[in-house]
KOLSE-645276 format. One record per atom (N, C-alpha, C): residue in one letter; atom name; x, y, z. Coordinates in steps of 0.05 Angstrom, whole numbers. Each point is the difference from the previous one (the first is absolute). Example, Ala and Ser with C-alpha at 12.3 -4.5 7.8 and 13.67 -1.06 7.14 Angstrom:
2
REC  resn  name      c1      c2      c3
REC     A     N     264    -114     156
REC     A    CA     -18      24       0
REC     A     C      18      24       0
REC     S     N      -7      21     -14
REC     S    CA      16      24       1
REC     S     C     -15      22      14
***
This chain:
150
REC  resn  name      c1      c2      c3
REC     X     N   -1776    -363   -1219
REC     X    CA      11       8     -25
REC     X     C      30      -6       0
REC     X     N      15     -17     -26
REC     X    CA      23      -5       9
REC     X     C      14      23     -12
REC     X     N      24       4       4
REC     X    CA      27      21      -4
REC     X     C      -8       2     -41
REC     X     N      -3     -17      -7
REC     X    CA      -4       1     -28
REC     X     C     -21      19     -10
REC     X     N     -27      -9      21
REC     X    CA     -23      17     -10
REC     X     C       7      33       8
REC     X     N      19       4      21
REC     X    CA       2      22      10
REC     X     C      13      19     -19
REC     X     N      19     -19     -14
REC     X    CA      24      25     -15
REC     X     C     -26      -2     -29
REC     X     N     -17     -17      -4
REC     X    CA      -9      13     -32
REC     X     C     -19      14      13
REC     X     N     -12       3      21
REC     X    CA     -24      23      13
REC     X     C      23      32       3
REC     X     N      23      -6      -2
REC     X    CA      22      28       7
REC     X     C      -3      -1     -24
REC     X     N      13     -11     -23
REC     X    CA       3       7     -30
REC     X     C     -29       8     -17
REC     X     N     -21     -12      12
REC     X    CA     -17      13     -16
REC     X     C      -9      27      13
REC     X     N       8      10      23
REC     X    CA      -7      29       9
REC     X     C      25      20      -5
REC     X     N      16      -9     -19
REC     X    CA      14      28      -7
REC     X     C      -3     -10     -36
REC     X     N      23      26     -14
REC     X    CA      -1       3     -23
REC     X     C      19       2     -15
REC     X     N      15      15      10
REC     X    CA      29       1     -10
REC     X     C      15     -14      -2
REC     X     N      15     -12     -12
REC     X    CA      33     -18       3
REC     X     C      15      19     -16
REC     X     N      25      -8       9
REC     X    CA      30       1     -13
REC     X     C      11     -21     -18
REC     X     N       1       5     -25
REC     X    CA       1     -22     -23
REC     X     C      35       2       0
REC     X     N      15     -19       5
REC     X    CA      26       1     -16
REC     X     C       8     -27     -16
REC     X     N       9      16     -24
REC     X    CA      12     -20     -27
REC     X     C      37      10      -5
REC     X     N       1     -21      -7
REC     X    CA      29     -13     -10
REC     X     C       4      16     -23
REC     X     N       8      25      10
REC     X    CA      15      22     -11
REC     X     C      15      21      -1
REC     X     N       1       5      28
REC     X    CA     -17      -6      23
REC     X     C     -17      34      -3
REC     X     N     -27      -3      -2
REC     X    CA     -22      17      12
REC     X     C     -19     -14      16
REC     X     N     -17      30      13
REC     X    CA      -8      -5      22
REC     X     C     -28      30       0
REC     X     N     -23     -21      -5
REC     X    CA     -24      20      -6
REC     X     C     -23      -5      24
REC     X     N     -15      22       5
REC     X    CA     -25      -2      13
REC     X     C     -29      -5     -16
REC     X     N     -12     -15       8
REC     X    CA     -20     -20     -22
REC     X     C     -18      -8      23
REC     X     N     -20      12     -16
REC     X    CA     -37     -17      11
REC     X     C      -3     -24      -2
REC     X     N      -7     -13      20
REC     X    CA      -2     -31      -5
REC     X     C     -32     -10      19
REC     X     N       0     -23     -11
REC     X    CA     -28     -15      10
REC     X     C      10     -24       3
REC     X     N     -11     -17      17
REC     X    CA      11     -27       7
REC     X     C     -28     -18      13
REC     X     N       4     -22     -12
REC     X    CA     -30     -18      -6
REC     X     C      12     -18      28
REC     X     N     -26      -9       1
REC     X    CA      -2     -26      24
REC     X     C      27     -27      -5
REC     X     N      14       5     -14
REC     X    CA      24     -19     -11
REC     X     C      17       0       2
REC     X     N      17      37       6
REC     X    CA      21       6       1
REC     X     C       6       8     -27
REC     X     N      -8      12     -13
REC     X    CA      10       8     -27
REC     X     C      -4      22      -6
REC     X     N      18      20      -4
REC     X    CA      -2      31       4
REC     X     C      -6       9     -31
REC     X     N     -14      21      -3
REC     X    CA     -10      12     -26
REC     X     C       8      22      -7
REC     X     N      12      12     -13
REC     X    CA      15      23     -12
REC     X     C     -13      16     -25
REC     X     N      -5      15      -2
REC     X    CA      -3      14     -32
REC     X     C      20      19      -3
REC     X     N      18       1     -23
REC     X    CA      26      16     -12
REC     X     C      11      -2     -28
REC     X     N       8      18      -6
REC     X    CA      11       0     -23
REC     X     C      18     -23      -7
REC     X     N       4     -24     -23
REC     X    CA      21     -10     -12
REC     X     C      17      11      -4
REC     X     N      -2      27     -10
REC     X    CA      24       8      -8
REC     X     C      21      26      17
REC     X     N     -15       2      25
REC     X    CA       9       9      34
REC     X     C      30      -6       1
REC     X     N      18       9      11
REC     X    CA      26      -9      14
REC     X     C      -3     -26      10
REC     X     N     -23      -4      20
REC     X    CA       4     -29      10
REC     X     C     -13     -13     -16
REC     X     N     -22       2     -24
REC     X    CA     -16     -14     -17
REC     X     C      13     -20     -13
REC     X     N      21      14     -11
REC     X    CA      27      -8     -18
REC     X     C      24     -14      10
REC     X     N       5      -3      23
REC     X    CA      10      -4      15
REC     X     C     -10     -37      16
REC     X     N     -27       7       6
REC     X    CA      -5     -32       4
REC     X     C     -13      -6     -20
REC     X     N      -7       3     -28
REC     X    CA       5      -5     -25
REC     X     C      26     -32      -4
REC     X     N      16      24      11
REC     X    CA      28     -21     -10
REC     X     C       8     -20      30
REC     X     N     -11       1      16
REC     X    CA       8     -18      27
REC     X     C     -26       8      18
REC     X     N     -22     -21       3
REC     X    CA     -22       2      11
REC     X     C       1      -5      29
REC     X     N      29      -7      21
REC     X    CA      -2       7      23
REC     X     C       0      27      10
REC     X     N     -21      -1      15
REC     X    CA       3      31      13
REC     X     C       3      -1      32
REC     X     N      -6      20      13
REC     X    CA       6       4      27
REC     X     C     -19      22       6
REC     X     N     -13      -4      25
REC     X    CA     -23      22       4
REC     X     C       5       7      39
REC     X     N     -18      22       4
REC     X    CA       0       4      26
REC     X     C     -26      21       8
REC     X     N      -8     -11      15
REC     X    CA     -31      11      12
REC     X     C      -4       5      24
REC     X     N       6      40       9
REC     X    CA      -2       3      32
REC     X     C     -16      15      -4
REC     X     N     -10       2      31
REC     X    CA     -28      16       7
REC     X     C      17      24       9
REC     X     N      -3      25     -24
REC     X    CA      12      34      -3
REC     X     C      -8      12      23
REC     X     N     -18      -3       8
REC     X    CA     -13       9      27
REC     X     C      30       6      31
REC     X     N      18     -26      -3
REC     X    CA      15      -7      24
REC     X     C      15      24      -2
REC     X     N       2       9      25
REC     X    CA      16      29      10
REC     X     C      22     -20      10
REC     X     N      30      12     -12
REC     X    CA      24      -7      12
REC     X     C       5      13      27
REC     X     N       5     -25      19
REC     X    CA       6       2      26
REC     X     C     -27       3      13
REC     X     N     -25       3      -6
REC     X    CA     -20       8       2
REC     X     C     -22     -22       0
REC     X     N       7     -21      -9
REC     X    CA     -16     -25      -8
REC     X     C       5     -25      19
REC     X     N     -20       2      15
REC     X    CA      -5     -31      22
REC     X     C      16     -19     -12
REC     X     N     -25     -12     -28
REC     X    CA       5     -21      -5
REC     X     C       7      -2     -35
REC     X     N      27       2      -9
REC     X    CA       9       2     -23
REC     X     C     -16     -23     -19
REC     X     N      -1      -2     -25
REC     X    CA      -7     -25     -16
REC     X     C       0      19     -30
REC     X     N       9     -24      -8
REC     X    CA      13       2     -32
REC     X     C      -9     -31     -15
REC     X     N       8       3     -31
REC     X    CA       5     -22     -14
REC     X     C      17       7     -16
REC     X     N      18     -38      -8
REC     X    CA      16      10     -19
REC     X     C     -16     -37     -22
REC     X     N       4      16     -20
REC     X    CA      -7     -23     -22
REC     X     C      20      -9     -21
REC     X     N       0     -28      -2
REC     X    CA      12      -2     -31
REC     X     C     -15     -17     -19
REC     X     N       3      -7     -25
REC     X    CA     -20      -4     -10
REC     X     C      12       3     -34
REC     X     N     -22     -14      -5
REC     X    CA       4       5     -39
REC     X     C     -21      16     -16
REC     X     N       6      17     -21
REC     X    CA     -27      15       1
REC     X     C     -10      -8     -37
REC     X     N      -6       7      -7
REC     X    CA     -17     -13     -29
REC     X     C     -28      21      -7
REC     X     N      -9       4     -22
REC     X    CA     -16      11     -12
REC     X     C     -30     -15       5
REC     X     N     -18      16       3
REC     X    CA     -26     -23       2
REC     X     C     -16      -3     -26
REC     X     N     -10     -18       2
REC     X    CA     -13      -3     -32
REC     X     C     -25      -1       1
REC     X     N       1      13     -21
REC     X    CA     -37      21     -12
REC     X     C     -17     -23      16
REC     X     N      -6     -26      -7
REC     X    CA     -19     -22      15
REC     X     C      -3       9      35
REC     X     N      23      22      14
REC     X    CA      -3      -2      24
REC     X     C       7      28      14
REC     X     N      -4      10     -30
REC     X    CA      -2      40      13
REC     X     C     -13      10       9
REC     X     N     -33      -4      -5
REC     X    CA     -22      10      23
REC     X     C      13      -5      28
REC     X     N       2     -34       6
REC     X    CA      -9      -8      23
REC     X     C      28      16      18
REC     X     N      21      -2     -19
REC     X    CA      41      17      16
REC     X     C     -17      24      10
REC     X     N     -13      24     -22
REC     X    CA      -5      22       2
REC     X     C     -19       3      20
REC     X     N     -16     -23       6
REC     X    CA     -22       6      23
REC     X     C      16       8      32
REC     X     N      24     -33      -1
REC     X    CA      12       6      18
REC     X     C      15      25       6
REC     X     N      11       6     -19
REC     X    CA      19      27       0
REC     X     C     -16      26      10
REC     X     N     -18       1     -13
REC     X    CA     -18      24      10
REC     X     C     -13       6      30
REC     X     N      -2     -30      14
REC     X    CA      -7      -5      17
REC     X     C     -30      -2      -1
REC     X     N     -11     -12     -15
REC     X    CA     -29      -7       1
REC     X     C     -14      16     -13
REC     X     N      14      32     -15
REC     X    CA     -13      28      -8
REC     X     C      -1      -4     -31
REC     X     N     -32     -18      -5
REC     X    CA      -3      -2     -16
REC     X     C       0      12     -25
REC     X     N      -7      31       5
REC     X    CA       4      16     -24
REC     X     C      27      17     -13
REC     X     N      22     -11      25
REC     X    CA      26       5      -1
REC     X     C      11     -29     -17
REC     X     N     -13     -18       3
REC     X    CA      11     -32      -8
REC     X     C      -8       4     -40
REC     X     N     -24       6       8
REC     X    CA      -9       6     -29
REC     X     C       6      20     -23
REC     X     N      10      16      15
REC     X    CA      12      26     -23
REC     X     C      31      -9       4
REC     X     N      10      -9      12
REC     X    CA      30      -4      -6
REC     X     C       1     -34     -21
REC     X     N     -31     -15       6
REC     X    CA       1     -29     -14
REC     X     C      -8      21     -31
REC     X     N      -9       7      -5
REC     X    CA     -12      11     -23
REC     X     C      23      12     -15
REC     X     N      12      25       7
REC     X    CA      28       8     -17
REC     X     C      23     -10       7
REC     X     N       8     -20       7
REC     X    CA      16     -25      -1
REC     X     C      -4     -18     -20
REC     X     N     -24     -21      -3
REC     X    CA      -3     -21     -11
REC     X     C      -7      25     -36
REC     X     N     -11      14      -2
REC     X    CA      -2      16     -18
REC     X     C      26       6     -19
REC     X     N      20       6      16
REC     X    CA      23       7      -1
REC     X     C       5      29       1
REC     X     N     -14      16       9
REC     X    CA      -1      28       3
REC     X     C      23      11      11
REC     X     N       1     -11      31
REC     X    CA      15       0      12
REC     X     C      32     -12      -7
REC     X     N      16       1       0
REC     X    CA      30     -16      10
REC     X     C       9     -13      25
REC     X     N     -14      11      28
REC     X    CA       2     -22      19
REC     X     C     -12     -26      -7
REC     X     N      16     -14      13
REC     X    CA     -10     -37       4
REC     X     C      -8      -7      22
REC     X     N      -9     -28      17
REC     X    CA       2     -14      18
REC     X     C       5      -9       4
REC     X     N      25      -2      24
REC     X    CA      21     -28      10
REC     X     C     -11      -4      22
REC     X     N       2     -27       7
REC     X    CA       8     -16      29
REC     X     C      24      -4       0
REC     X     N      -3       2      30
REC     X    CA      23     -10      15
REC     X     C      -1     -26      17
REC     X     N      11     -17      -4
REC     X    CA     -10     -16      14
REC     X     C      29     -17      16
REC     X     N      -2       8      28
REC     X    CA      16      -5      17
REC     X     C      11     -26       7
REC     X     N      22      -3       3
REC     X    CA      15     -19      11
REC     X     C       7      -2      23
REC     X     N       4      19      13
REC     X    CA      -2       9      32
REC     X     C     -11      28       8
REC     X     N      -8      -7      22
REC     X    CA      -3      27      17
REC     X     C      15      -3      21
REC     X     N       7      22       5
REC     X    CA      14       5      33
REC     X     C     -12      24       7
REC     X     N     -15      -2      31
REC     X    CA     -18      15      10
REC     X     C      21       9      24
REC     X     N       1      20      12
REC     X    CA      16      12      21
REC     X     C     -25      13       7
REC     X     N      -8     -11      28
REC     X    CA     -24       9      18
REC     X     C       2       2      28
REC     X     N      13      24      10
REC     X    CA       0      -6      32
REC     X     C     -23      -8      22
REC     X     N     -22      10     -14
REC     X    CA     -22      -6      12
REC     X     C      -5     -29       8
REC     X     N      -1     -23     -27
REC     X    CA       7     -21       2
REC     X     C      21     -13      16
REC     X     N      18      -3     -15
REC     X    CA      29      -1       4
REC     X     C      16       5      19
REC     X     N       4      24      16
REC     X    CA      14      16      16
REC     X     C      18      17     -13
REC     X     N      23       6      12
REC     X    CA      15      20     -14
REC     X     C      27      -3     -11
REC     X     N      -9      -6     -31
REC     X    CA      20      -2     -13
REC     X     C     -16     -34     -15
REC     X     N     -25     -10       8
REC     X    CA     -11     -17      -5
REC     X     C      -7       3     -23
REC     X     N       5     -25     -21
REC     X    CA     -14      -1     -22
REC     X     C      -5     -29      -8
REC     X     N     -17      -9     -22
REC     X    CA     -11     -20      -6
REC     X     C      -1     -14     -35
REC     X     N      27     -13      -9
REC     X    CA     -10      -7     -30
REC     X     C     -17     -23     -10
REC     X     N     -17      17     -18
REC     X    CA     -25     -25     -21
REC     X     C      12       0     -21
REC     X     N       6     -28      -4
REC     X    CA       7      -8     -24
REC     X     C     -16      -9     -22
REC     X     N      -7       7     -28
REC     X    CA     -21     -12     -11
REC     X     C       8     -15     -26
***
């Protein structure tokens, strides 16, 4: 398995990121990420950061496993992301929402249903990265890290 398949097998076993936009805010957000590298979000447009990469679609993200006890942790590992993010369009909201949910179909379907409806006011963005930088001691050693550029 090369270092590539490793960090999207780490990204698809957690959930959380840290979203920051050019405003500067800085939110915690559910995310899903497909065999491609392309992270899935559901949020409000009209959110602090909604509005915000609205007007400047670079963003900046970061994805650690919450688990790691400071001073306490063998083997540290983190991500940091950057990337451009954009709205998804109705032609490709099931398949974002499947990802996002993580395969929980009836979670994919009630959030595809009062979305595309318009019930709802959240949307669906991707993110879709320009780099990753993985910091993995396990890999790496200490203080080791590794950038994919896409």
């Amino acid at each position: 398995m090369t270092n590539k398949q490793k960090l999207l097998e780490y990204l698809k076993s957690r959930d959380l990121m840290i979203l920051a936009t050019n405003g500067p805010t800085a939110s915690t957000l559910y995310y899903g990420i497909d065999d491609n590298f392309n992270f899935y979000i559901v949020t409000s447009p009209t959110s602090e950061h909604g509005v915000n990469f609205s007007k400047n679609p670079n963003v900046a993200c970061v994805v650690v496993d919450t688990n790691q006890k400071m001073f306490k942790t063998k083997n540290k590992s983190g991500v940091q992301i950057k990337g451009k993010i954009e709205q998804v369009s109705i032609d490709h909201l099931r398949k974002a929402l499947n990802v996002w949910a993580h395969a929980n179909k009836e979670m994919a379907e009630k959030f595809f249903k009062n979305i595309s409806e318009g019930k709802w006011k959240d949307k669906v963005f991707t993110i879709a990265p320009s780099e990753i930088k993985w910091f993995n001691e396990e890999l790496y050693g200490e203080q080791g890290t590794e950038v994919f550029s896409f």
